[in-house]
C-alpha positions as CSV (number, residue, x, y, z in Angstrom):
1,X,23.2,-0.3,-5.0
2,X,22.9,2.4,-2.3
3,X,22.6,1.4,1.6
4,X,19.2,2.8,1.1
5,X,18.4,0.6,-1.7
6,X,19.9,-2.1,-0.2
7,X,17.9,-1.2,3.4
8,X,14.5,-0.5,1.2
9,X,14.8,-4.1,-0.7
10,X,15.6,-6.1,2.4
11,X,12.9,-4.2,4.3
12,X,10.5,-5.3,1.1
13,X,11.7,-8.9,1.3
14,X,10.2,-9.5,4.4
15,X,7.0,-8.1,3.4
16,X,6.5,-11.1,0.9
17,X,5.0,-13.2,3.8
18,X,2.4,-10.4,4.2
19,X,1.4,-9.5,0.9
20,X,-0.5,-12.0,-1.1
21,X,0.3,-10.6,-4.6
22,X,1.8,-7.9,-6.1
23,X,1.2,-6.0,-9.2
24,X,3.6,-3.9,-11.7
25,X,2.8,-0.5,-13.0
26,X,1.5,-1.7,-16.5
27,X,-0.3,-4.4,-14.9
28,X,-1.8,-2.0,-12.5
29,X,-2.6,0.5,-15.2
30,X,-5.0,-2.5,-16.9
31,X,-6.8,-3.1,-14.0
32,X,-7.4,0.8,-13.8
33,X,-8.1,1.0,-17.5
34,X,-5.6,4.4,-17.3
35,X,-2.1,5.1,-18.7
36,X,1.0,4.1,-16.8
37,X,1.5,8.2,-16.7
38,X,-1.7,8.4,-14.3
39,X,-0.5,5.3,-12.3
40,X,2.8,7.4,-12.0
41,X,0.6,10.6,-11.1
42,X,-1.6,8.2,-8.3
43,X,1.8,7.7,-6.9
44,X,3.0,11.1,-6.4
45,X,-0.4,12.1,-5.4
46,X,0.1,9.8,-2.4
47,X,-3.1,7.3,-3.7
48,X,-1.0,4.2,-3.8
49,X,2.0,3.4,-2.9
50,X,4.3,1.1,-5.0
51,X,7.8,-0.6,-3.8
52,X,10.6,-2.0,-5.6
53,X,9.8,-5.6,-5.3
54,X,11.4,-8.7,-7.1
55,X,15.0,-9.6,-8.5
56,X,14.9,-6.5,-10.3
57,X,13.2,-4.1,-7.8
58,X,10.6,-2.3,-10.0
59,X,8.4,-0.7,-8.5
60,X,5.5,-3.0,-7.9
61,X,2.2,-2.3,-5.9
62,X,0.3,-4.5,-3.7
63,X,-2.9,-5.9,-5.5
64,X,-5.3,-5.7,-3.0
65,X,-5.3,-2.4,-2.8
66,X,-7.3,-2.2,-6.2
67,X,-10.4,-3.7,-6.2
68,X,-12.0,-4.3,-9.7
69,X,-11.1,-1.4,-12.0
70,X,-10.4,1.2,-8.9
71,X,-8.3,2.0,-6.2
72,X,-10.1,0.4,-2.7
73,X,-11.8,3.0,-1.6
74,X,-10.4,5.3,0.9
75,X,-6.7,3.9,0.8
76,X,-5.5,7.4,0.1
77,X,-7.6,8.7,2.7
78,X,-5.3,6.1,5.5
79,X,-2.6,6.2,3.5
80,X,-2.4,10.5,4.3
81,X,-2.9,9.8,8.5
82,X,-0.2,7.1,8.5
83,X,1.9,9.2,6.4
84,X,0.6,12.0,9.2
85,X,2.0,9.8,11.9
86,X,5.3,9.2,10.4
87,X,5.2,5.8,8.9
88,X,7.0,5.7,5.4
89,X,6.0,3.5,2.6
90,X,7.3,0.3,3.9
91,X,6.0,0.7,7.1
92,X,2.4,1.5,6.0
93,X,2.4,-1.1,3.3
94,X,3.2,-3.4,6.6
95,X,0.6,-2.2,8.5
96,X,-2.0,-2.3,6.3
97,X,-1.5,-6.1,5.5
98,X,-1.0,-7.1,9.6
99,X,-3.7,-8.3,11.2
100,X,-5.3,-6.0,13.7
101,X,-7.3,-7.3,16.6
102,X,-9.4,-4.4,16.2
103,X,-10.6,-4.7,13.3
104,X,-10.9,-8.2,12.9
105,X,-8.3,-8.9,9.9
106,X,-6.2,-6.4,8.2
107,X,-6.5,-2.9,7.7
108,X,-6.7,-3.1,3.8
109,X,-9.5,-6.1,3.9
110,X,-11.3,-3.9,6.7
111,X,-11.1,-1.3,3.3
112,X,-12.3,-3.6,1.1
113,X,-15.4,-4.2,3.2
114,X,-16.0,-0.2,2.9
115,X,-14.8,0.4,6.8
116,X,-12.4,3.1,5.6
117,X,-13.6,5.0,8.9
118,X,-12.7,2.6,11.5
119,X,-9.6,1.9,9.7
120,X,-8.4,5.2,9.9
121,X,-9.5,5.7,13.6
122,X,-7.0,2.5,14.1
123,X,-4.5,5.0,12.0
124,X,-4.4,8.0,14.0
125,X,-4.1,6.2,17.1
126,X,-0.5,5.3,15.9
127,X,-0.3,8.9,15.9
128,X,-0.3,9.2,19.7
């Protein structure tokens, strides 16, 4: 295992505390009723983001950022501004899931509820 690796898994650990559940590619496909090829494609396209998670560290994705059959909506939208303000995949996957006085919970259940725009106003303020 690379130092990145190794710096990538331990910074994934600690997530587990944060992150109620987690989902795999395959399982994630089912929920989106798509191919593990377009999950792959979401990925690239920067509309999830999955993280090697577990003893064997494949890649994984947290669940509530699919709600139903679809993605939340507007997770790719926050997903671009914290990308924009220099937080990596870790880091945004931690942010989304930590409480925020602001919004009263986390980022990703403040999606959920379809408040994608004060969400991302909290977003690009880490910007700054």
């Amino acid at each position: 295992m690379s130092r990145n690796e190794s710096t990538t898994s331990a910074a994934t650990n600690d997530l587990d505390h944060l992150v109620p559940a987690w989902l795999n590619l395959p399982e994630v496909a089912e929920r989106l009723g798509v191919g593990v090829n377009r999950v792959r494609q979401l990925l690239r396209d920067g509309e999830l983001i999955a993280l090697p998670h577990g003893e064997r560290g494949v890649l994984h994705v947290p669940a509530d950022f699919l709600a139903g059959d679809r993605v939340v909506k507007g997770l790719a939208g926050t997903l671009t501004v914290l990308h924009d303000a220099g937080y990596d995949e870790v880091e945004a996957v931690r942010w989304l899931h930590t409480p925020d006085d602001g919004l009263d919970g986390t980022p990703i259940a403040a999606l959920a509820d379809n408040r994608g725009r004060q969400v991302r106003r909290q977003a690009q303020a880490l910007g700054f």
